[in-house]
C-alpha positions in Angstrom: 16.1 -87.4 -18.6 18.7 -86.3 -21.3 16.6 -82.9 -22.3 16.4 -82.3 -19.0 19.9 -82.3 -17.9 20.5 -80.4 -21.3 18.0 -78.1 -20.3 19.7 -77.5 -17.0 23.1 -77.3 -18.3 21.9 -74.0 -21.0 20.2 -72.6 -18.3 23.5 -72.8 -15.9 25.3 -71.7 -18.8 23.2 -68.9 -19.8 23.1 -67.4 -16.2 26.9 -67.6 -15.9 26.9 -65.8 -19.4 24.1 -62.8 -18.2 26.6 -63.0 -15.3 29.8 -62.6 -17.0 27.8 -59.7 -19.2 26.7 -57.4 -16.0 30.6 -57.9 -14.6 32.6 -54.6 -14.3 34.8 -52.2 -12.5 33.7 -50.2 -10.7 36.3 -47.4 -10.6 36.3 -47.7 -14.6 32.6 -46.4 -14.2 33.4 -43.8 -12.1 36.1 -42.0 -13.9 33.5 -42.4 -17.3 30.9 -41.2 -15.7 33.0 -38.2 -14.1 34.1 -37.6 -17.6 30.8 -37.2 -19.0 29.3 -35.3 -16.3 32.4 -32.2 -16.0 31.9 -32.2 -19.7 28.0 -30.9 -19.0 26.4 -34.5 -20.0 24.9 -34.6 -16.5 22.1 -37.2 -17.7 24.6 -39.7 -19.9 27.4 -39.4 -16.7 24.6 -40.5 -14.7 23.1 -43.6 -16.5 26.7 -44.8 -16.0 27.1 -44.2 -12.6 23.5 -45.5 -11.5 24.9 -48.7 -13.4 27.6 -48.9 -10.4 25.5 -48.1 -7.7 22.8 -50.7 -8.5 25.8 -53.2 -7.6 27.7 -51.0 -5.2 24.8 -48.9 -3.5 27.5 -47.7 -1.3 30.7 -46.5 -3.0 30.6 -43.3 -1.7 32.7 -41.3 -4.4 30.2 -41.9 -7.2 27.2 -40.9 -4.9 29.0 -37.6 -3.9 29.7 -37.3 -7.9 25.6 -37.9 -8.7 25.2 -35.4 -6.0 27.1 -33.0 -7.4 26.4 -33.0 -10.7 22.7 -32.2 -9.7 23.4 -29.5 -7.5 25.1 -27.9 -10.6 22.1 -28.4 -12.0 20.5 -26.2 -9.5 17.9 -29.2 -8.5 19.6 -29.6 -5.0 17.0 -32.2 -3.7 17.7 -34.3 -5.5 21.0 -33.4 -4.9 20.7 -33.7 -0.8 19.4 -37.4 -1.7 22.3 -38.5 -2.7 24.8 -36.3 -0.5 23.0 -38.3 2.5 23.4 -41.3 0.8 27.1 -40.6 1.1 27.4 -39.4 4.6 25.7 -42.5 5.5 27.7 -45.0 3.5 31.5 -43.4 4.8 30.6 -41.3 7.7 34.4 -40.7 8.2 35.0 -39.6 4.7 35.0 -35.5 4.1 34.6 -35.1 1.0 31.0 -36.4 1.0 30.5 -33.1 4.2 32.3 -30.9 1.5 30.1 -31.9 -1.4 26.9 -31.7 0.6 27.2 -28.2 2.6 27.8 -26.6 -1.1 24.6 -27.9 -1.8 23.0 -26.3 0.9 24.6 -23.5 0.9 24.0 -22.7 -2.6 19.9 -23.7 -1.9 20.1 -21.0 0.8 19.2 -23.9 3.2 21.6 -22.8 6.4 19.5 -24.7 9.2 20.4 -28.3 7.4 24.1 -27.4 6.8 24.3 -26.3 10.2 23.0 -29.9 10.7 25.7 -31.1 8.4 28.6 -29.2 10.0 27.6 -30.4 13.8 27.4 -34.4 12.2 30.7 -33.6 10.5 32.0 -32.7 14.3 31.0 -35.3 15.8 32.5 -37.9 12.7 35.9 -36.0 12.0 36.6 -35.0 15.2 37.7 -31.7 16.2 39.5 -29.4 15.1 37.5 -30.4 11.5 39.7 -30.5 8.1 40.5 -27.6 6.4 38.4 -28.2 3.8 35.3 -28.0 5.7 36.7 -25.2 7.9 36.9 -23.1 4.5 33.4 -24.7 3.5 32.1 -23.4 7.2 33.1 -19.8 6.8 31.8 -20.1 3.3 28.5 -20.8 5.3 28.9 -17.7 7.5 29.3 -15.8 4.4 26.3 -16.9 2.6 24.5 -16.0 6.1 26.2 -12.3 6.4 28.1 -13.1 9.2 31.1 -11.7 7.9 33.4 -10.8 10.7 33.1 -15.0 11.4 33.5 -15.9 7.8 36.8 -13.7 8.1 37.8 -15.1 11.7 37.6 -18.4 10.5 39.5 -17.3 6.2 42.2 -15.5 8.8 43.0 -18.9 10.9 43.5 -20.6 7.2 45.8 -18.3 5.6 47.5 -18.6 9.0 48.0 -22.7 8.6 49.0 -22.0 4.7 45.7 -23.5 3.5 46.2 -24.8 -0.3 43.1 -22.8 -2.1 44.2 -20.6 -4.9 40.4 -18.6 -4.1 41.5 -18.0 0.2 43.2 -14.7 -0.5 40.3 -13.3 -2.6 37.5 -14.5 -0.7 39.1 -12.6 2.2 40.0 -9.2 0.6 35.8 -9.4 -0.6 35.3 -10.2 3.4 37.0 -7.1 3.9 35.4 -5.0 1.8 31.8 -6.3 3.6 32.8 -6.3 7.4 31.0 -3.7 9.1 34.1 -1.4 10.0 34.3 2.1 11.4 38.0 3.9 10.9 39.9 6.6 10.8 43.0 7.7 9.4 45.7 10.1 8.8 48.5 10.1 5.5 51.4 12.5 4.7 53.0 12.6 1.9 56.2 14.2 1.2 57.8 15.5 -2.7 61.2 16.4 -3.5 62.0 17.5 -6.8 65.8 17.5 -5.8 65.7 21.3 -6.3 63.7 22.1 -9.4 60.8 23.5 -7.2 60.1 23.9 -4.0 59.1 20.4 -1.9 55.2 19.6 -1.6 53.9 18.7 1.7 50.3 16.6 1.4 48.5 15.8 4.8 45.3 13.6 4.1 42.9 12.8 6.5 39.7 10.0 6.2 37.0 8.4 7.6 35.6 5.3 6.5 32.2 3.3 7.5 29.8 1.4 5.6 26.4 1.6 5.0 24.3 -1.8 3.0 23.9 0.8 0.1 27.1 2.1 -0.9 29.3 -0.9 1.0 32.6 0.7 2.1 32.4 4.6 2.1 34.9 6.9 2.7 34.9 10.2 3.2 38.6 12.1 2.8 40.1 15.8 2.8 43.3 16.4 1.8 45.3 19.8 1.9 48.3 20.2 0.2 51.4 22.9 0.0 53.0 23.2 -3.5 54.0 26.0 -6.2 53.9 28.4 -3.1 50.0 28.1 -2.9 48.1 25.9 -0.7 45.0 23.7 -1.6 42.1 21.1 -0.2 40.5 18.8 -1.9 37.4 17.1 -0.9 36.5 13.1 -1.9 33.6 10.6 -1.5 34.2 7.1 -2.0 32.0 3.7 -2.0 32.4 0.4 -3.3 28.6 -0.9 -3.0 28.2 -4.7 -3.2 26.7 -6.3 -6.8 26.4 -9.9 -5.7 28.6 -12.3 -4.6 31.0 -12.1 -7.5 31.4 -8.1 -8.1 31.2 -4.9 -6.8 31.3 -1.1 -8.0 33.9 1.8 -7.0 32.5 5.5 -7.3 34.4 8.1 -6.3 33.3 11.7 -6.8 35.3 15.2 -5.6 36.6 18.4 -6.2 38.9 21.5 -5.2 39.5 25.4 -5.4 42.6 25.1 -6.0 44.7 25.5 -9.2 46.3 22.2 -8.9 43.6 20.1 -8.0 40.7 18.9 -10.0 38.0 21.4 -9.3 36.1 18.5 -10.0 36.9 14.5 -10.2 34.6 11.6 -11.1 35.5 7.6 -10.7 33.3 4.8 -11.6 34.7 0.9 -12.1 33.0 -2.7 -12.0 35.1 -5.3 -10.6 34.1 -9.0 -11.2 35.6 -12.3 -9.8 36.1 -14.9 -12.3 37.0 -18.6 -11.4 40.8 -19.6 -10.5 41.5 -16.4 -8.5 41.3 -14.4 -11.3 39.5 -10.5 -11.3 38.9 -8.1 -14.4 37.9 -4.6 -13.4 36.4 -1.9 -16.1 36.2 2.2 -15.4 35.6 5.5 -16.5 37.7 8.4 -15.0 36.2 11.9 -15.6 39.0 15.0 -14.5 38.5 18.4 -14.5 41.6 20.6 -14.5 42.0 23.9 -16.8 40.3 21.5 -19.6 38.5 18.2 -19.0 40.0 14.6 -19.1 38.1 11.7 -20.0 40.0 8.4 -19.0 39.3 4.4 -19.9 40.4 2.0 -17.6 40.7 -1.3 -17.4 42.7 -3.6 -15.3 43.4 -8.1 -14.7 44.6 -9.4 -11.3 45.3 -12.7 -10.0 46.3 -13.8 -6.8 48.8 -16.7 -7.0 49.4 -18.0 -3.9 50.7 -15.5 -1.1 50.6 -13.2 -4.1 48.5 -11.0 -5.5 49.8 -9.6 -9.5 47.7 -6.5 -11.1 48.0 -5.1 -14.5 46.1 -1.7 -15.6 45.8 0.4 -18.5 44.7 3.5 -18.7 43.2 5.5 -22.2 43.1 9.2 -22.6 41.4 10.9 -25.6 43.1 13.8 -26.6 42.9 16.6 -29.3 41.8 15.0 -33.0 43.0 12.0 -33.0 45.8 12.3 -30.3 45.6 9.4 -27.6 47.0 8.8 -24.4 48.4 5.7 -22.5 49.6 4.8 -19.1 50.3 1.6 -17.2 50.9 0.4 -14.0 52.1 -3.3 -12.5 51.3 -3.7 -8.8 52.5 -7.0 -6.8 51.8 -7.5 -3.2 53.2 -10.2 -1.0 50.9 -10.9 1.8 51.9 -12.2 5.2 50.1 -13.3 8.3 46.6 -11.8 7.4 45.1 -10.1 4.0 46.0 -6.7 5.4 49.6 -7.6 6.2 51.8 -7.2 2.8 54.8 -5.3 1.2 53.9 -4.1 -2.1 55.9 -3.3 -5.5 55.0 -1.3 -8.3 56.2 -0.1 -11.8 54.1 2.4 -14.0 54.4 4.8 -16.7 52.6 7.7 -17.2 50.2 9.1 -14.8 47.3 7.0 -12.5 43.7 8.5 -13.2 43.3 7.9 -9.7 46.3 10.0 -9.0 44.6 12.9 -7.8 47.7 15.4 -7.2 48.6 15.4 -10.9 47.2 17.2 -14.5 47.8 14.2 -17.0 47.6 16.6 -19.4 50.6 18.5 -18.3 52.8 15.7 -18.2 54.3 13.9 -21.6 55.3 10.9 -19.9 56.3 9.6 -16.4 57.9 6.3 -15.1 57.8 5.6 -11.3 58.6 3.0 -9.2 57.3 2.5 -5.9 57.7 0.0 -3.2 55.9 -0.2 0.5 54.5 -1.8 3.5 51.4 -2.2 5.3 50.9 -4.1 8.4 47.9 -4.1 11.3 49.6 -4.2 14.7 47.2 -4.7 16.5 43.2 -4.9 15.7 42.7 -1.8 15.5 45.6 0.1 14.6 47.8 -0.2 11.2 50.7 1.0 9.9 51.9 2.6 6.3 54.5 3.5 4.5 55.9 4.0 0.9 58.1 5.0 -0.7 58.9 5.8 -4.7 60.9 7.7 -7.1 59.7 9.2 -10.4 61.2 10.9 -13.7 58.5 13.1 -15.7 59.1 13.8 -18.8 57.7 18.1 -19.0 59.0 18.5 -22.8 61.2 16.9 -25.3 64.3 18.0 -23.5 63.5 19.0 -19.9 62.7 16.2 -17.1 61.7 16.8 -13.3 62.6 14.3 -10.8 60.4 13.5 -7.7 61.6 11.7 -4.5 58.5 10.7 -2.6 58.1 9.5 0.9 54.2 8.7 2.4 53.8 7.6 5.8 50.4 6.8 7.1 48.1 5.2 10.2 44.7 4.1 10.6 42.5 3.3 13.8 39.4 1.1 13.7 36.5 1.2 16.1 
């Protein structure tokens, strides 16, 4: 009888020992595994969080973090497993509606998010967080419906929406709206006497096309050194994937003061955090050809947008050119509503009124405004004043004024 009740007591005290062994916290797991898996050790971050969820099967944070760290992976069955898993355990709980129309969205499967989005409805209620707002137009997006994707990005920006990515996603839904327009610019240049003032009328239309993206086609005639000019442009910024996109420009004039022939090419790319790094070539051809390098960084920080560019010009032997230019914008109700300052030095290669080569050195600074009244009709206007530098002792000084509209149909 004694080796029994021995027996029975090492047992009992054995199983509170295995007991005392598998005992843990939950939330301690969690953050580990979290740790693990945003450090790329998707397979270690999950033994640890399979440990919790053999004990909790329903903590719905570390089943949206499983989820997501295989739909990083790319394998987004697996990932949808678990995502379901989560919507199921906390039906009220957004994050696990976030987490799981990514996945979809990223596995091109737009029939089960739209699934997703109608049980998030009917769970959250309506109107749905902003989260999953932004997460729907991302949807609309990845489906091409653009002018929806941007209906919904406007109505966000509009409510001050906390995501550091809103105002760029919207200027790329800009660029891939299907938008017909017209426009007229004039620009007007006072040299406060040292020449006579140039008058610069500009006209443009712009469509798009799924080849070259935006394309706009523009003539602008110009009055200056008592001879008049036109100049002839074709832009397009075709589409290279969801993260970049190309600008090509090509033209070319008669006249003396124009190019009698101008060529633009750039690749801009989106990195994460807002941030976009753009690389170019500028090719103008005055009395002698110009070959410019660009490059430019820009980062859009909350209603702002900041861009820095420099520009390279190869010269005679070893001779080389610089210019610069710092662009800020302050955006207001939508992504085409913002006032805009600038500061620069020397001369733009997209400046297309201007021989760089005939120039030592400029500085400019330049402040505007652009605002769309209405949907279809918007408003410009800018203003700047520059000091170029002609020779070591003479300067010209330019007073510029450019006034603009633009309807869309």
């Amino acid at each position: 009888m004694k080796k029994v009740i021995i027996l029975l007591i090492c047992w009992f005290g054995f199983g509170i020992a295995l007991k005392a062994q598998d005992t843990f916290d939950p939330d301690v797991l969690l953050v580990d595994a979290r740790t693990l898996i945003l450090d790329g050790k998707y397979n270690e971050g999950r033994k640890i969080a399979f440990r919790a969820l053999a004990s909790y099967p329903e903590y719905a944070d570390i089943l949206i973090l499983v989820g997501r760290s295989y739909a990083w992976e790319g394998k987004n069955d697996s990932a949808s497993i678990y995502l379901e898993r989560a919507i199921q355990a906390s039906p009220a709980y957004e994050d696990g509606y976030a987490a799981y129309l990514d996945n979809l969205s990223w596995a091109g499967q737009y029939d089960q998010a739209n699934t997703v989005l109608a049980k998030a409805r009917e769970n959250l209620g309506q109107p749905l967080p902003d989260a999953i707002r932004f997460k729907e137009s991302r949807l609309l997006y990845y489906k091409e419906d653009y002018n929806a994707a941007y209906d919904i990005a406007e109505e966000l920006f509009e409510k001050k929406y906390k995501n550091e990515t809103l105002l760029d996603y919207m200027q790329n839904l800009r660029r891939l709206r299907r938008e017909n327009a017209v426009g007229l610019t004039y620009d007007y240049d006072n040299f406060r006497g040292d020449i006579t003032p140039w008058n610069t009328f500009s006209f443009y239309a712009r469509t798009r096309t799924k080849l070259t993206g935006a394309m706009i086609a523009r003539v602008t005639q110009s009055s200056r050194f008592d001879d008049t000019g036109t100049l002839f442009e074709l832009d397009a910024y075709p589409s290279l994937g969801e993260k970049a996109y190309a600008y090509v420009n090509i033209g070319g004039s008669g006249a003396s003061f124009f190019p009698n022939f101008r060529f633009g090419a750039s690749i801009y790319y989106n990195l994460p955090n807002a941030w976009e790094v753009e690389g170019g070539y500028r090719y103008l051809k005055f009395s002698d050809p110009t070959n410019i390098y660009t490059a430019s960084v820009g980062k859009y920080v909350g209603n702002w947008w900041i861009n820095l560019r420099g520009n390279l010009i190869p010269g005679e032997g070893n001779s080389l050119g610089t210019s610069g230019n710092l662009q800020a914008r302050y955006y207001f109700k939508t992504a085409e509503d913002f006032f805009s300052m600038q500061l620069s030095t020397g001369v733009s290669p997209d400046e297309e009124t201007r021989d760089p080569t005939q120039l030592l050195n400029s500085y400019r600074v330049r402040v505007g405004y652009q605002q769309l009244v209405t949907d279809r009709f918007m408003i410009i206007g800018f203003t700047g004043y520059s000091r170029d530098e002609l020779s070591l002792d003479k300067f010209r000084n330019n007073l510029n004024v450019s006034l603009g509209v633009e309807y869309r149909f």
